[in-house]
C-alpha positions as CSV (number, residue, x, y, z in Angstrom):
1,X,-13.7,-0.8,19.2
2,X,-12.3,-2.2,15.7
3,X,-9.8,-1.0,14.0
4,X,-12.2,-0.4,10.8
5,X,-14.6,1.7,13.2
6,X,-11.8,3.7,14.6
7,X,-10.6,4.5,11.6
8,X,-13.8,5.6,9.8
9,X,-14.5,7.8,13.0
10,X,-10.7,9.3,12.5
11,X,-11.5,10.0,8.9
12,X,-14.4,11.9,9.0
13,X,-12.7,14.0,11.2
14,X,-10.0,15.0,9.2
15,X,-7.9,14.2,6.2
16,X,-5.6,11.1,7.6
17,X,-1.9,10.9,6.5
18,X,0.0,7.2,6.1
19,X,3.7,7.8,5.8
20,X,6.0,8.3,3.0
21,X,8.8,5.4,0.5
22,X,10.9,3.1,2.8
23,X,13.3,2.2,0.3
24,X,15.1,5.2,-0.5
25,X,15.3,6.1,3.1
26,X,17.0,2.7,3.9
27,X,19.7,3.6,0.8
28,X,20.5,6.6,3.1
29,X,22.1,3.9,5.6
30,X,24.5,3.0,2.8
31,X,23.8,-0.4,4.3
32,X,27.0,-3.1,2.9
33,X,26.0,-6.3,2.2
34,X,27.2,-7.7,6.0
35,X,24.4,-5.1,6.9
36,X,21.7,-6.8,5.2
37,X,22.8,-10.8,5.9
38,X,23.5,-10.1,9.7
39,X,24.5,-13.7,11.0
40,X,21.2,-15.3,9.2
41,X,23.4,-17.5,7.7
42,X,21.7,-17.1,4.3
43,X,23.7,-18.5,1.0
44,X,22.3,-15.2,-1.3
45,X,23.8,-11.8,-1.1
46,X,21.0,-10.0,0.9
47,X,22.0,-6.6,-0.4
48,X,18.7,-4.8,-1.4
49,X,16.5,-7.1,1.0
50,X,15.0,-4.0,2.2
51,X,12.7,-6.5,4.3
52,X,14.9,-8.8,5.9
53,X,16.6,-5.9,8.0
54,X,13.2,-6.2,10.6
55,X,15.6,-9.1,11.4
56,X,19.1,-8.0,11.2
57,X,19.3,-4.5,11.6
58,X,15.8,-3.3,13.3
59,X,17.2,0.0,14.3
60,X,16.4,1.2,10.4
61,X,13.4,0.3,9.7
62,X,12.3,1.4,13.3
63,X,13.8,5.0,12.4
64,X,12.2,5.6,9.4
65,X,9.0,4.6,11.3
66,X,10.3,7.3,13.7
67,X,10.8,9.4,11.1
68,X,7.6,9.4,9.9
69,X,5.5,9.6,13.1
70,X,7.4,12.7,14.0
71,X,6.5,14.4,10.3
72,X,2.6,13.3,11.8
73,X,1.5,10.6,10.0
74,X,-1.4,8.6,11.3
75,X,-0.3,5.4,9.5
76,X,2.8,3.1,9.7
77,X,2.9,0.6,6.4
78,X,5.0,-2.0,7.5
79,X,8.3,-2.5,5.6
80,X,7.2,-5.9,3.7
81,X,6.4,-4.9,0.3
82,X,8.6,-8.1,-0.8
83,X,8.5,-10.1,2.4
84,X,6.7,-13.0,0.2
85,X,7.6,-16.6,-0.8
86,X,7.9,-16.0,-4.3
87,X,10.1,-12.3,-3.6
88,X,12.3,-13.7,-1.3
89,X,13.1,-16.8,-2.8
90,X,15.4,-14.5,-4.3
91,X,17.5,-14.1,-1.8
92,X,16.7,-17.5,-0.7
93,X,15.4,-16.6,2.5
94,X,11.5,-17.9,1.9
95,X,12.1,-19.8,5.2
96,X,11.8,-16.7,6.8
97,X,8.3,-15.2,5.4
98,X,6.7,-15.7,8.8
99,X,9.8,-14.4,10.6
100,X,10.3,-11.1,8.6
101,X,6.4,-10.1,8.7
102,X,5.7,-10.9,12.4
103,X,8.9,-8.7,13.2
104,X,7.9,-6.2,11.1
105,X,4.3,-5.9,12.0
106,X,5.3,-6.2,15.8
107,X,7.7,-2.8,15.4
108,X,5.3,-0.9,13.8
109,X,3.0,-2.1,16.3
110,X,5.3,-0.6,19.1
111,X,5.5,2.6,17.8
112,X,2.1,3.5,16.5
113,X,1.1,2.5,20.7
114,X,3.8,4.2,21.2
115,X,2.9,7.6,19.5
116,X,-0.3,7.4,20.4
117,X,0.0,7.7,24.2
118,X,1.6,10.7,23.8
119,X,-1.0,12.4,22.6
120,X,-3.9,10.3,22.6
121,X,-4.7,10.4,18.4
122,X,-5.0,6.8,17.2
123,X,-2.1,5.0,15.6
124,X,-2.7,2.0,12.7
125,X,-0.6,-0.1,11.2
126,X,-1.2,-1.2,7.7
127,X,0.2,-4.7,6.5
128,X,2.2,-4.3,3.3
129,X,2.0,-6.7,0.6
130,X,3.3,-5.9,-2.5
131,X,2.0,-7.8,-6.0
132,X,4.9,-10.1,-6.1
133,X,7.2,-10.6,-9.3
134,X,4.5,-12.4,-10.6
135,X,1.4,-12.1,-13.3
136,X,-2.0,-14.2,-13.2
137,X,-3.3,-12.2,-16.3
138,X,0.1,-12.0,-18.5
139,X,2.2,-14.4,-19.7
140,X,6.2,-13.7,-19.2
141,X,6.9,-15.5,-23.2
142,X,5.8,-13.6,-25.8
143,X,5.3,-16.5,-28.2
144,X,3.2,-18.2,-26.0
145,X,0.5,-16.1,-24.7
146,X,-1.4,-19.1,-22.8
147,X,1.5,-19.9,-20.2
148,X,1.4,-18.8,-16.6
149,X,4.4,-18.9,-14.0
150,X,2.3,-19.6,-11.0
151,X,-1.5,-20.6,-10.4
152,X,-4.2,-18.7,-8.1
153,X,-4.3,-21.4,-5.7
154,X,-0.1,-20.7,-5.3
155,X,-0.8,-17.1,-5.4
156,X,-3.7,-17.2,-2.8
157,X,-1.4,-19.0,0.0
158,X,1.5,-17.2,-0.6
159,X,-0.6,-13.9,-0.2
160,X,-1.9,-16.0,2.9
161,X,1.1,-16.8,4.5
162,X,2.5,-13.3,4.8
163,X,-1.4,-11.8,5.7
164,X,-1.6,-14.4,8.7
165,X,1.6,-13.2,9.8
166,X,1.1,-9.0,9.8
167,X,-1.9,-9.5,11.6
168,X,-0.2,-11.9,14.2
169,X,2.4,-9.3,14.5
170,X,-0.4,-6.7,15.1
171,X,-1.1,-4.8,11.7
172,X,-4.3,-3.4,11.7
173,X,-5.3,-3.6,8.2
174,X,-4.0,-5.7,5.4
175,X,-3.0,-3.1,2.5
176,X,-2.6,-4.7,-1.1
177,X,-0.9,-2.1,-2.7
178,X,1.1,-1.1,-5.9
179,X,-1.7,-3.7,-7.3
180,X,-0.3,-4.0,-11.3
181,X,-2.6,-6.9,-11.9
182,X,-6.2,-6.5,-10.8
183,X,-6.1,-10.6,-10.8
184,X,-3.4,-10.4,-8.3
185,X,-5.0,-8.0,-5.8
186,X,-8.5,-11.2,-6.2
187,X,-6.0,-13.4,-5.3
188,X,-4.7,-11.4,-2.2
189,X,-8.9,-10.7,-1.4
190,X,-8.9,-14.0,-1.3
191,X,-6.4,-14.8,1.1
192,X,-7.7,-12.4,3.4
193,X,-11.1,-14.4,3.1
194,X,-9.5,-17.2,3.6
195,X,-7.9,-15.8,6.8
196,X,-11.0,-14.2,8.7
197,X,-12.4,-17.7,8.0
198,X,-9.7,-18.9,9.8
199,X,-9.2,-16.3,12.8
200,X,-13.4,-16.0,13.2
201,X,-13.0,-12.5,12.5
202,X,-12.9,-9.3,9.9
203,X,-8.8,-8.9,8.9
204,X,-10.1,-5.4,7.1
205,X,-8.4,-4.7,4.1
206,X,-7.0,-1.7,2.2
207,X,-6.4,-1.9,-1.8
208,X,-4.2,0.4,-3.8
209,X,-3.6,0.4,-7.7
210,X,-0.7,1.5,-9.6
211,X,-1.1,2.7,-13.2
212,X,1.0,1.8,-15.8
213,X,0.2,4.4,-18.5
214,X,-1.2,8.0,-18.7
215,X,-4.5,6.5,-20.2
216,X,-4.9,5.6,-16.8
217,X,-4.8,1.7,-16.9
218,X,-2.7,-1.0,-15.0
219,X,-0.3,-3.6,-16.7
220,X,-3.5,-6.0,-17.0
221,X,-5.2,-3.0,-18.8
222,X,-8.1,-2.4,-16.2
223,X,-9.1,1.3,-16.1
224,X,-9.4,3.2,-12.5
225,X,-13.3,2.1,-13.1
226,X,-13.4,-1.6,-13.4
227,X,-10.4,-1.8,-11.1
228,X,-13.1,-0.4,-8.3
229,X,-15.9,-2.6,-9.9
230,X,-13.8,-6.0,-9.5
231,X,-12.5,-5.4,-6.1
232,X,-15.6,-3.2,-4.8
233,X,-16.7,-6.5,-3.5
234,X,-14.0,-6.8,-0.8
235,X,-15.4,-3.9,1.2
236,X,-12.4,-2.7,1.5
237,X,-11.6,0.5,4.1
238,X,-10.1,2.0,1.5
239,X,-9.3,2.1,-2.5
240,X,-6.8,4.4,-4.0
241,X,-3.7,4.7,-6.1
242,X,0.1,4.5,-5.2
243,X,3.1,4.6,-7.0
244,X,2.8,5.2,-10.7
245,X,3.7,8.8,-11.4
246,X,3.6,12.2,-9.8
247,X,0.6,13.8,-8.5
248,X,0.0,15.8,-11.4
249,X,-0.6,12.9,-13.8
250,X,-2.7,10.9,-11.2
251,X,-5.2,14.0,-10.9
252,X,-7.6,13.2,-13.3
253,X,-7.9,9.6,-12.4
254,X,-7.9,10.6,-8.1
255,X,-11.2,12.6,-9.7
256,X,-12.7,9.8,-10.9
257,X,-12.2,7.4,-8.1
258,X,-13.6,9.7,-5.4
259,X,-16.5,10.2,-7.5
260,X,-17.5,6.3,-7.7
261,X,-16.0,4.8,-4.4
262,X,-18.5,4.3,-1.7
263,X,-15.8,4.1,0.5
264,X,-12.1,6.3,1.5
265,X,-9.8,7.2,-0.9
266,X,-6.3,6.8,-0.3
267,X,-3.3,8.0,-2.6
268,X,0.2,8.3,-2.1
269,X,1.7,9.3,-5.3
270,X,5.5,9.2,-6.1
271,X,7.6,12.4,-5.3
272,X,7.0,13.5,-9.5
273,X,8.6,11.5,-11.6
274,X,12.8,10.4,-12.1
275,X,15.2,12.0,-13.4
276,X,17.6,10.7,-15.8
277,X,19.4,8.6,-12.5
278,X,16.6,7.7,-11.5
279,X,16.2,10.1,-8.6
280,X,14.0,12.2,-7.3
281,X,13.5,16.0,-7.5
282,X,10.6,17.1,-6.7
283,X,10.5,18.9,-3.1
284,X,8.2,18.4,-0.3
285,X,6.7,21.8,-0.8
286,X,5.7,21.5,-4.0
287,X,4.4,18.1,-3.8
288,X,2.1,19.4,-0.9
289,X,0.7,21.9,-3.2
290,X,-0.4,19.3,-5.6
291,X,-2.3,16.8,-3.4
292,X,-3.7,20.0,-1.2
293,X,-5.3,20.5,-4.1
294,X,-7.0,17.2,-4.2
295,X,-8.3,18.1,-0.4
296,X,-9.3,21.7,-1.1
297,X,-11.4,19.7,-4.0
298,X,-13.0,16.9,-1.5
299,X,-11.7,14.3,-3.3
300,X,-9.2,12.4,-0.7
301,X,-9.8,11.1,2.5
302,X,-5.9,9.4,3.2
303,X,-3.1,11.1,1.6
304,X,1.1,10.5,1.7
305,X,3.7,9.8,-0.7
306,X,5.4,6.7,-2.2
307,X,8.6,6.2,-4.3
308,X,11.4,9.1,-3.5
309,X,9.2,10.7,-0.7
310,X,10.6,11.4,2.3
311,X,9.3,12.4,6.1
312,X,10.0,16.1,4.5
313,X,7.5,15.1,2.1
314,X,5.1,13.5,4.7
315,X,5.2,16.3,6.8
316,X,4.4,19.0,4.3
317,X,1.7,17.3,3.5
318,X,0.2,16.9,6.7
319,X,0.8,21.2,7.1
320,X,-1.3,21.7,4.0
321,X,-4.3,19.8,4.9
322,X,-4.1,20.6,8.7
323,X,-7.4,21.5,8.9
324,X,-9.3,21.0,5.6
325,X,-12.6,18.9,5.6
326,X,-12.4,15.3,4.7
327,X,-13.8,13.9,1.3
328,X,-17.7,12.8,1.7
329,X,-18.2,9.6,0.8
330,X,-20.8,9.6,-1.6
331,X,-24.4,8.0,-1.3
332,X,-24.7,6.2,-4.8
333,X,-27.7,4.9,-6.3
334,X,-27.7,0.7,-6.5
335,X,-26.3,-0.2,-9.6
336,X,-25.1,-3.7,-11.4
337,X,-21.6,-2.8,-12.3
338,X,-19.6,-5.2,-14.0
339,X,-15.9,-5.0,-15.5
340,X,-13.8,-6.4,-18.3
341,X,-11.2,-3.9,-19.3
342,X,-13.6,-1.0,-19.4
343,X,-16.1,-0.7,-16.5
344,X,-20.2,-1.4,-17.4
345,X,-23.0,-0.2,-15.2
346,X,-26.9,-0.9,-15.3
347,X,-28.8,1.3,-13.5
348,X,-31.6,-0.4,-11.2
349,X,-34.1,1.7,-12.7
């Protein structure tokens, strides 16, 4: 059976849970430098290559996999939110884009099988890949609006690159996430085209957008609407939000989505919003209590948390919802729907 079938049979079961932030779990390692660099060899400091550790120090990344299993999630996202060309040209360690996802992919791989066989509820692994450092629609010089740092057909392969690897490593779905520019997440559709193409069969994706405002709009100024109506194309498994702010600002705009999707909604909201050191206070209970709510409404089929969650976090969740129907994906009428910045529909009739 595929791992799109599985999945939509898991759903309508029951509300699903993918796991919580990897990155302020790895800071709990208080990982030095010689942590991070291992005996790569590498001429950057490494310190903050949260992805390269699939390769020097696996026993993190595979703990907070662990972690998050044991809190009962249903989905492992692999740690490669940066492990891109562009990204980790930073560090200069582009060399090993293949390297880092494959590894990745593989441990995730291991211990959603893992999990799985001990009690027989299905496992997936979704492929990270983060929107790079990067803008198709925005130009980085303010007084020159018509200049680009990279190209679509340069975005496309290196969205390509590390997509061909996740799914040789063994992720089952390829998850675009924290998408900040809707042209960004085409290019990354794209690349997954490119690779079914390739492979001779469907790499099924997942797509995720991050607002940037509380009007509810990305940085390339797409609304929650014509973010759906540019990407509904891809058929993706599912469409949601990540990141952005807490749950209670995301709630009008998770009310929207699940009302025009035609497929699962997914959101994993940060843990409320920073405080002044840019940490996060808001505890697992309460951040239960505001995306229960979302269930209790039928708006979500996925739900889990993103920056400053924990498996706390993760595993409150999964207690509130233990039990509450999934969201109904609605049976909408055809329609042309188009998007610019604002969304436009024309009904068939």
């Amino acid at each position: 059976m595929s791992a799109r079938k599985t999945f939509l049979e898991e759903a309508a079961k029951r509300v699903l849970i993918t796991d919580g932030a990897f990155g302020t779990e790895i800071q709990n390692w208080k990982l030095s430098e010689a942590d991070y660099a291992g005996d790569l060899g590498l001429s950057h400091d490494q310190k903050g290559n949260n992805d390269i550790l699939a390769l020097t120090k696996p026993e993190v990344p595979e703990s907070i996999h662990r972690a998050y299993f044991e809190a009962g999630a249903d989905i492992a996202e692999t740690n490669t939110f940066s492990a891109n060309r562009i990204s980790q040209a930073d560090y200069g360690a582009e060399h090993l884009v293949r390297e880092i996802n494959v590894e990745s992919a593989k441990l995730a791989r291991r211990l959603a099988d893992e999990y799985q066989a001990k009690d027989g509820r299905p496992r997936f692994v979704a492929g990270a890949i983060g929107p790079t450092n990067k803008t198709l629609s925005l130009s980085p010089d303010v007084n020159d609006p018509g200049y680009r740092e990279i190209d679509w057909d340069t975005l496309v392969d290196v969205y390509k690159e590390q997509a061909a690897a996740l799914v040789e490593g063994g992720a089952d779905f390829i998850l675009i996430e924290t998408v900040f520019d809707t042209l960004n997440a085409k290019a990354g559709i794209m690349a997954v085209r490119q690779l079914e193409a390739d492979l001779g069969r469907e790499v099924p994706i997942m797509l995720s957008m991050t607002l940037t405002d509380l009007s509810g709009r990305n940085l390339s100024g797409h609304t929650v609407e014509a973010f759906w109506y540019a990407v509904r194309h891809a058929n993706p498994v599912t469409i949601g939000l990540n990141c952005s702010f807490g749950a209670t600002q995301l709630r009008p705009h998770v009310k929207t989505l699940s009302e025009i999707a035609d497929t699962l909604i997914m959101i994993y909201p940060n843990a409320g919003l920073p405080n002044e050191l840019g940490a996060y206070d808001e505890m697992p209970e309460t951040t239960a209590g505001f995306v229960g709510e979302w269930a209790v409404a039928g708006q979500v089929n996925v739900l889990g948390g993103c920056c400053g969650s924990t498996p706390a976090h993760i595993g409150a969740i999964a207690q509130k919802v233990a039990g509450m129907a999934p969201r109904q994906v609605p049976d909408l009428k055809p329609e042309t729907k188009l998007a610019g910045l604002e969304p436009f529909a024309v009904p068939a009739d």
